[in-house]
C-alpha distance (Angstrom), angle and dihedral (degrees) to the residues before:
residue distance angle dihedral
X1 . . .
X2 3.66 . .
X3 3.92 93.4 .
X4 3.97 92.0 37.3
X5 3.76 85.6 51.9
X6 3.70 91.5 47.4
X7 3.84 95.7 61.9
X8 3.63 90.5 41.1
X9 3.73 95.0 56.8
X10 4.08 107.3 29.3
X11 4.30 94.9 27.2
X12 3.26 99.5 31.0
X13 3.53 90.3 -135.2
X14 4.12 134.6 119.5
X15 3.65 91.8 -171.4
X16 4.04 101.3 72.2
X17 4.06 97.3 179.4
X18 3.50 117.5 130.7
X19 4.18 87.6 15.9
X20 3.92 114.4 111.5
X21 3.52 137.1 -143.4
X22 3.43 132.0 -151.8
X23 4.10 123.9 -159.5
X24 3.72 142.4 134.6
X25 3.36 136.5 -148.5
X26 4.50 121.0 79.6
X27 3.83 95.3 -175.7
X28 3.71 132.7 93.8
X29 3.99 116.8 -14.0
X30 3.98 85.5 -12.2
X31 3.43 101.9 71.8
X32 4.04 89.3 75.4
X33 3.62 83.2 79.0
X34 3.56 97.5 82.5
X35 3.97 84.8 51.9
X36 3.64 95.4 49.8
X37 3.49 99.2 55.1
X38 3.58 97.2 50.3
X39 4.12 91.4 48.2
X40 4.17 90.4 46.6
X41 4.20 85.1 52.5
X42 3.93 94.0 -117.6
X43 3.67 126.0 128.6
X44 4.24 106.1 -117.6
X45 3.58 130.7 -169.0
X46 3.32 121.0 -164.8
X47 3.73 125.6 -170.8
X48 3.88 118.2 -151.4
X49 3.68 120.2 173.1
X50 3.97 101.1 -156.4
X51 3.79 109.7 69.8
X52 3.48 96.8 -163.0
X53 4.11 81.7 70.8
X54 3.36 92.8 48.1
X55 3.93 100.2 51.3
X56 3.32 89.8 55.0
X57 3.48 100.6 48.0
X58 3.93 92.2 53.1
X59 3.88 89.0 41.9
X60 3.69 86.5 61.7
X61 3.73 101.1 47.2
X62 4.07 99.3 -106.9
X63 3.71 87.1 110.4
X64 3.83 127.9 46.7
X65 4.03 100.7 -163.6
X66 3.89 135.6 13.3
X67 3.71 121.7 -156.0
X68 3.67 127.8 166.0
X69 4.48 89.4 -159.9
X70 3.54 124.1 91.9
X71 4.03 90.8 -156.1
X72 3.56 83.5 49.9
X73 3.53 91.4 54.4
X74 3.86 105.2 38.2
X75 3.86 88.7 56.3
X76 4.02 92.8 49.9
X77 3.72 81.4 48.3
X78 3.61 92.1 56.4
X79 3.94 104.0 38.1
X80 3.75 82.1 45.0
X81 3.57 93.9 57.8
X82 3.48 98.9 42.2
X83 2.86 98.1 61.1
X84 3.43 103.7 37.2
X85 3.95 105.7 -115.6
X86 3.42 128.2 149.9
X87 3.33 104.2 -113.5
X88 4.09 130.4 -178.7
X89 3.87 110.3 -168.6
X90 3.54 120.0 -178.3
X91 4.00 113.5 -155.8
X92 3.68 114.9 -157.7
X93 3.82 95.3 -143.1
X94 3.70 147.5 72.0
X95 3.70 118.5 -57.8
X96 3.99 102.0 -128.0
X97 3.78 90.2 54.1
X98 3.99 85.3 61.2
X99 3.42 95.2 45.5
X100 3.74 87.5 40.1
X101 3.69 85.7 58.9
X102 3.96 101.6 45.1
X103 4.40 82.1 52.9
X104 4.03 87.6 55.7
X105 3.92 86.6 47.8
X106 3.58 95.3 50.9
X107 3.77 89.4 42.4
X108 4.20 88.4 47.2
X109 3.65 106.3 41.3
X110 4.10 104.2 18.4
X111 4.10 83.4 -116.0
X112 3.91 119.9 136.7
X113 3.86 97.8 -153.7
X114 3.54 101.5 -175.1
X115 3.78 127.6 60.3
X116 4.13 99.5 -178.9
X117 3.41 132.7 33.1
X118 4.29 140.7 -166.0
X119 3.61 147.8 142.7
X120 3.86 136.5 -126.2
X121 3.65 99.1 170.1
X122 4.23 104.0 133.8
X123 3.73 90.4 -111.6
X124 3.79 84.8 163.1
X125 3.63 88.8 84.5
X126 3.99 98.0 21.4
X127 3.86 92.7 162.8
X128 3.38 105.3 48.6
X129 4.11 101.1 56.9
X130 3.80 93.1 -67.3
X131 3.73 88.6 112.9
X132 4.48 121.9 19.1
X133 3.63 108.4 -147.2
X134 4.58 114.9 -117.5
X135 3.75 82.0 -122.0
X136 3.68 98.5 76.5
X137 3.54 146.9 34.0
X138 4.07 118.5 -106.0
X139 3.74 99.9 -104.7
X140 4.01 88.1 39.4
X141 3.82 89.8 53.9
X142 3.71 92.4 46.1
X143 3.86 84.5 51.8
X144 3.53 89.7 58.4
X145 3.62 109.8 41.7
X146 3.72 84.0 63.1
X147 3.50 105.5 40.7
X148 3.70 94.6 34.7
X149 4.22 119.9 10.4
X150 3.36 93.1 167.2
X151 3.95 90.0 54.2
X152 3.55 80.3 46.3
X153 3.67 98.7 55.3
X154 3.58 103.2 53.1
X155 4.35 87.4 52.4
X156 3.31 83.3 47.5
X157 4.23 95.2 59.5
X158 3.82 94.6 28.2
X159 4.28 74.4 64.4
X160 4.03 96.5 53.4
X161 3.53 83.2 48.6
X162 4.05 93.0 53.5
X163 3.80 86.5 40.9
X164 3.39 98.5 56.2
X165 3.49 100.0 44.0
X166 3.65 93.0 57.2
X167 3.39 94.9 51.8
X168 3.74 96.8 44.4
X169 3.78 81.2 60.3
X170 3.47 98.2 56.0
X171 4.19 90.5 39.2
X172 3.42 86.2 57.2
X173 3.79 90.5 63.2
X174 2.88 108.3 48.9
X175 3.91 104.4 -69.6
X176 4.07 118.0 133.7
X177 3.51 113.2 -142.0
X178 3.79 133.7 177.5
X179 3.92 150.8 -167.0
X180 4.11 110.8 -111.0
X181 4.38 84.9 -161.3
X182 3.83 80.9 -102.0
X183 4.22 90.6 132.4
X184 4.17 82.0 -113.1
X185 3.57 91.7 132.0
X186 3.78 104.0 35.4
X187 4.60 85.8 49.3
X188 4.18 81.0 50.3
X189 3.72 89.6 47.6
X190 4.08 93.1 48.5
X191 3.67 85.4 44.8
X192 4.09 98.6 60.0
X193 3.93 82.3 -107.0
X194 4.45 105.8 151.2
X195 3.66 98.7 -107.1
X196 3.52 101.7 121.2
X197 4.17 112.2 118.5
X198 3.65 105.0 -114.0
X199 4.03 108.2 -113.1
X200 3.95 98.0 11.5
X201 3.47 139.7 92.7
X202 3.54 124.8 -70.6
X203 3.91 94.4 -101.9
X204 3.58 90.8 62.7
X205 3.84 126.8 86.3
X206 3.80 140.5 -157.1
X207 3.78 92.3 -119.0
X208 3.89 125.6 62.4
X209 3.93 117.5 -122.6
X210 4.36 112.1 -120.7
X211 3.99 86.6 -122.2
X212 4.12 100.0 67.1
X213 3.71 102.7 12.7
X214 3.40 109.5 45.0
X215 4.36 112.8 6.5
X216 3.86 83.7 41.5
């Protein structure tokens, strides 16, 4: 409903095939993602950095493909879309090198890649494995969070900052993105991230939250 609701609201469209939507996060109440995309029609990728997650989200069904290369996964994006197949791609990796990659796209070939945008990163508890920092590989990150969490801090909002930047990018042309009430935007926010709604209050942000814009 949320993704259907999405593409009603910010597209204006009720028929999502050939749109994509970009997300992270295949643990927990996230990994319906995968599902969701595939049932609205859209093509989704959805970045998740623990593999073990991931495996068992495409051994159950929630997830049609797994691939751990962003080529890989720009091209199924684009066949995908073309043709208008729903599509749900699971990309064993961190989240702001795929949105990273969909900026240098846009900034390559003139294309906008991505029509809808979210997070499901546990940025509830950003500092304690909720969120892994760009910078460093899983296992390297969980190597530093307990040897060094204040180390492992500072990666981890030098990230939100990356994140958001990417997708501000993208926002700005034309991409819709929104806040899944995962804290994402209020970590960014603490973090120096641009997230701040231009003209309003400092409570406000750029990006709507699910709960009021969109399941409202």
């Amino acid at each position: 409903l949320t993704v259907l609701n999405a593409g009603r609201r910010y597209l204006k469209a009720e028929d999502l095939s050939g749109k994509v939507f970009v997300t992270s996060g295949l643990g927990g109440m996230s990994g319906a993602q995968a599902k969701a995309a595939v049932i609205a029609g859209c093509v989704g990728i959805i970045a998740e950095v623990d593999e073990a997650a991931l495996l068992k989200r495409h051994k159950q069904g929630w997830l049609m493909e797994i691939s751990n290369d962003l080529d890989h996964c720009i091209a199924r994006l684009r066949d995908a879309r073309k043709n208008k197949t729903a599509l749900s791609l699971g990309y064993h990796g961190n989240v702001v090198d795929l949105w990273e990659r969909l900026v240098y796209e846009l900034d390559t070939t003139g294309e906008l890649l991505v029509d809808l945008g979210s997070d499901q990163t546990s940025c509830h508890n950003p500092f304690s494995g909720g969120y892994y920092p760009v910078q460093l590989g899983f296992e390297e990150a969980k190597q530093l969070l307990s040897t060094n969490p204040g180390k492992f801090r500072t990666l981890v909002q030098e990230s939100l900052k990356r994140h958001v930047a990417a997708i501000n990018r993208l926002a700005d042309k034309g991409m819709f993105f929104w806040d899944y009430g995962n804290a994402f935007l209020l970590e960014a926010q603490r973090a120096g991230a641009d997230v701040e709604k231009r003209g309003a209050n400092k409570t406000e942000f750029r990006y709507p939250s699910y709960v009021q814009h969109i399941m409202g």
